[in-house]
Each structure stands twice: as structure tokens, then as C-alpha cells.
N, C-alpha and C positions, 0 to 999 in steps of 0.2 A: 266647427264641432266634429264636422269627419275624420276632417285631417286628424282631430285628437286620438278620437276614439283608434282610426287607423293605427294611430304612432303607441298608441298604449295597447292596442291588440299586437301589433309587432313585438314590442316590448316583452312581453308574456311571455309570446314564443319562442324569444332568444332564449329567458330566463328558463324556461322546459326544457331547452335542448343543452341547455349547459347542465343544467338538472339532471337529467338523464345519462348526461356524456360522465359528469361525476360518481353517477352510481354505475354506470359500465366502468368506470374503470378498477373503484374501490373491491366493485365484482372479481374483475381479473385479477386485483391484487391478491386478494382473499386466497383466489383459487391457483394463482401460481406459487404464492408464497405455502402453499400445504405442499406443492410437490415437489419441494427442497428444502431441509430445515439442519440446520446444527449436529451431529450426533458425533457422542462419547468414543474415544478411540484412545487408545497405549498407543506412544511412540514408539517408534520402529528402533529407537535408541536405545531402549529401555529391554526391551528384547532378547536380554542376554541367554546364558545357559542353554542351551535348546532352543528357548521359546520363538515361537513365531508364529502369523494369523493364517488360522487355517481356511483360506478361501472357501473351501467346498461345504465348511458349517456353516458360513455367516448368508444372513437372508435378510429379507427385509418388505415392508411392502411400504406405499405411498397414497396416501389419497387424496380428497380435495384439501379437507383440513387438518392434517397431519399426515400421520401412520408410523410405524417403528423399524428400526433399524437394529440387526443384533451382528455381532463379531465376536467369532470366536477364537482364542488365543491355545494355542496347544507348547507342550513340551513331551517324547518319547521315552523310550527308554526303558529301562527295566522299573523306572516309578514315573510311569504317566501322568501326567495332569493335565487339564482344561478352564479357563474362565472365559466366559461369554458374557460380554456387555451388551446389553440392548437396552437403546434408548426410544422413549416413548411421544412421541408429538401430537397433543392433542390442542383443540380449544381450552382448555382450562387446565391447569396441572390436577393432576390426582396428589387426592388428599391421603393421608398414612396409612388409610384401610386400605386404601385402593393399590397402593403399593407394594404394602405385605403381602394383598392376594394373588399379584402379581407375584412375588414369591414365591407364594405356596406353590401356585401354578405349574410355576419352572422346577420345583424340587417335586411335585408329584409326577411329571416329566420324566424326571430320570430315574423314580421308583419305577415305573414304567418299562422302564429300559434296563431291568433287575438290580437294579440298587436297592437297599435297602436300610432303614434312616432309622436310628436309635435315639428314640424323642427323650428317654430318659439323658442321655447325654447333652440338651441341649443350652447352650449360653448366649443368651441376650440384650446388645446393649446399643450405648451410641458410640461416635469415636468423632476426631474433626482430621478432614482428609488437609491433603496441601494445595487443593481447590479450593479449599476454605469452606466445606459442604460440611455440615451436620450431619452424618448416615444413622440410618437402623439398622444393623446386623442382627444376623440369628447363624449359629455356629454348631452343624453335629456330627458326629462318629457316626459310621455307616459301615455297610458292605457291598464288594461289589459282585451279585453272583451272578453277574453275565460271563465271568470267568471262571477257568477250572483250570487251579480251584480257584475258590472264592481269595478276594481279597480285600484288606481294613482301607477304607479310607476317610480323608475326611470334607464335609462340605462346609461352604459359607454362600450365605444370602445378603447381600447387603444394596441398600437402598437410599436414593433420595433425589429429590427435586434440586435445579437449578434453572432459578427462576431469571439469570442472563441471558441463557438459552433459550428461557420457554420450553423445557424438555425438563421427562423425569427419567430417572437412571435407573437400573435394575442390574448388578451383577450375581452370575452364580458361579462359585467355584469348585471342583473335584479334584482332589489329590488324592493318591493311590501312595500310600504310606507303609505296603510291604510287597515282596515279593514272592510267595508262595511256589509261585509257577518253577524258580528256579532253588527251589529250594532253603531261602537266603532266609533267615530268622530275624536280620537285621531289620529293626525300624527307622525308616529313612522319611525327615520331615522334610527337607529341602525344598520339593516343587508347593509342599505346603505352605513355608515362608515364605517363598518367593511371589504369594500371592498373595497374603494377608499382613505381612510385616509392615510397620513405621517405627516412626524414632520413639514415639513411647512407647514400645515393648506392650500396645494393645494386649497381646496373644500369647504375652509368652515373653521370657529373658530371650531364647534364641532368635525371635524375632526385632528386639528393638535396636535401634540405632540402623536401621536399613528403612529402606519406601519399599515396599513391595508393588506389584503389580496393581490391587485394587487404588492405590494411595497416589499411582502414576496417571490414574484415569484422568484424562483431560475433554473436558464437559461445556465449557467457554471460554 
């Protein structure tokens, strides 16, 4: 009867430390797998006209169980532009509030930074990217009066989950659509298209039959 009870108390305490050693590891997975995760990035290919990733804007943090990543894409010139992807790593995707507010966030962001967003102007929809993503967009005329003078441009917000990744996407984009400063009356959409364009002309005849920058997002 010793010998049992010994073999069956041995027994136990194999089964505890395999128990144990299971949950340390599921532990370390948990927590290494939050401090590297997938995130949203344009080819370097795709980069044409200007465009290229402005190191100095893109940031990012990391935690146990996610954290987000943002990169931001520049072109110069006499009609600047910008889009910044920032992808979000959490335990559970955010649901469509949570990603519009994300949004809001980013476009009260750059009121901040003297822009100025013409809500009367604004257009709302979905589109299918060539990631094969569902987005929500929100689209508006603005100003930019951090300059003198000021100048017209225009923003887009667009959004969405991919759920290959476990990541949810948020891009926001600025295009400066005239030139004031040097006198030029021209309105020049260009760094506009280049970031909102596909082949079904979403935004416009000038836009379709091209991928624009958001459409190049590659997410998984």
C-alpha cells in the first residue's frame, strides 16, 4: 500500500510540473508574441513620383499584448502630401466605433496642427481594397493654415480590420491641392490621386484604372 500511495503521489507531481511548465510557457508565448506582430506597410516599389517613408514621422510602441505601429509616407514639392498607416495590435480587433474613433482622433490631430476640416464637404462610404478588405472611408476639403498663406487641401480617413493579421488598419491622408505660396492658381490633384485612386474610379474619373497608395496597403 506504500509503495502505491508513493507511486501515485509521485505521479501528481510529475503531472503539476508538466502543468506548470505548460502554463510558463503559454505565458511566454502570450508575452513575446505581443512584442512583434504583423503591421501594414506600402512597398518600396510602389513609391514612385516623389513619394517615400518618412523615418522621422513613423513611431510606434509595443507591449505585452500588442501595441501599434504608424508609418508615414511623404511626397515634397510645391503640392505636398502625406499618408500615415498605423496598424493597431490588440487582444481582440476593434469593432467599427472603435475604429472610426480612431479616426476622428487622427483628423482632430491635425486640426491641431492648423488644419482646418470642412465637415460640410464630407463623403462617406465603403470600397474593396486589393487586399481583399472591406474599408470605411470618410473624405473632406480642408485648409491648411499652418501656412502663409493658407492652403486648400484635401483629407481621407479610411479604415479596417484584417482579421489574417489580427491587426486593425487606420490610414490618414493629406494632400495640398494648391499653391498659394508661389502664386500658381493652378489646382493640382495629383499627390491627391496617388493616394486614394483604384481601378474603379472610387473618387473620381481621374482616379480610376490606377491603385493608388491606400489600395497598395499590404496588411497580410
Amino acid at each position: 500500500m506504500s509503495v502505491t500511495r508513493d507511486r501515485g503521489a509521485g505521479e501528481t507531481r510529475i503531472y503539476t510540473i508538466i502543468a506548470i511548465f505548460v502554463i510558463i510557457v503559454i505565458i511566454f508565448a502570450v508575452i513575446f508574441s505581443g512584442t512583434s506582430f504583423s503591421h501594414a506597410y506600402i512597398d518600396a516599389t510602389v513609391l514612385t513620383d516623389g513619394w517615400h517613408e518618412n523615418r522621422a514621422e513613423s513611431d510606434g510602441v509595443l507591449q505585452w499584448f500588442g501595441g501599434w505601429r504608424s508609418i508615414t509616407y511623404t511626397t515634397d514639392g510645391s503640392y505636398p502630401a502625406n499618408l500615415t498607416v498605423t496598424t493597431y495590435k490588440m487582444l481582440v480587433l476593434m469593432n467599427e466605433q472603435e475604429l472610426q474613433q480612431k479616426t476622428t482622433e487622427a483628423i482632430e490631430n491635425a486640426i491641431q496642427q492648423g488644419i482646418v476640416v470642412n465637415n460640410t464637404t464630407m463623403v462617406a462610404g465603403e470600397r474593396l481594397l486589393q487586399n481583399e478588405h472591406v474599408t470605411s472611408y470618410v473624405v473632406y476639403d480642408g485648409t491648411d493654415n499652418s501656412k502663409t498663406p493658407p492652403e486648400k487641401i484635401k483629407i481621407i480617413g479610411e479604415v479596417w480590420n484584417c482579421g489574417t493579421a489580427g491587426v486593425s488598419v487606420v490610414c490618414i491622408g493629406i494632400a495640398q491641392i494648391t499653391d498659394n505660396e508661389h502664386n500658381n492658381s493652378v489646382i493640382d490633384t495629383t499627390s491627391w490621386y496617388k493616394i486614394v485612386s483604384d481601378a474603379g474610379g472610387t473618387f473620381g474619373d481621374d482616379a480610376e484604372g490606377t491603385y493608388g497608395l491606400i489600395d497598395n496597403v499590404i496588411c497580410h
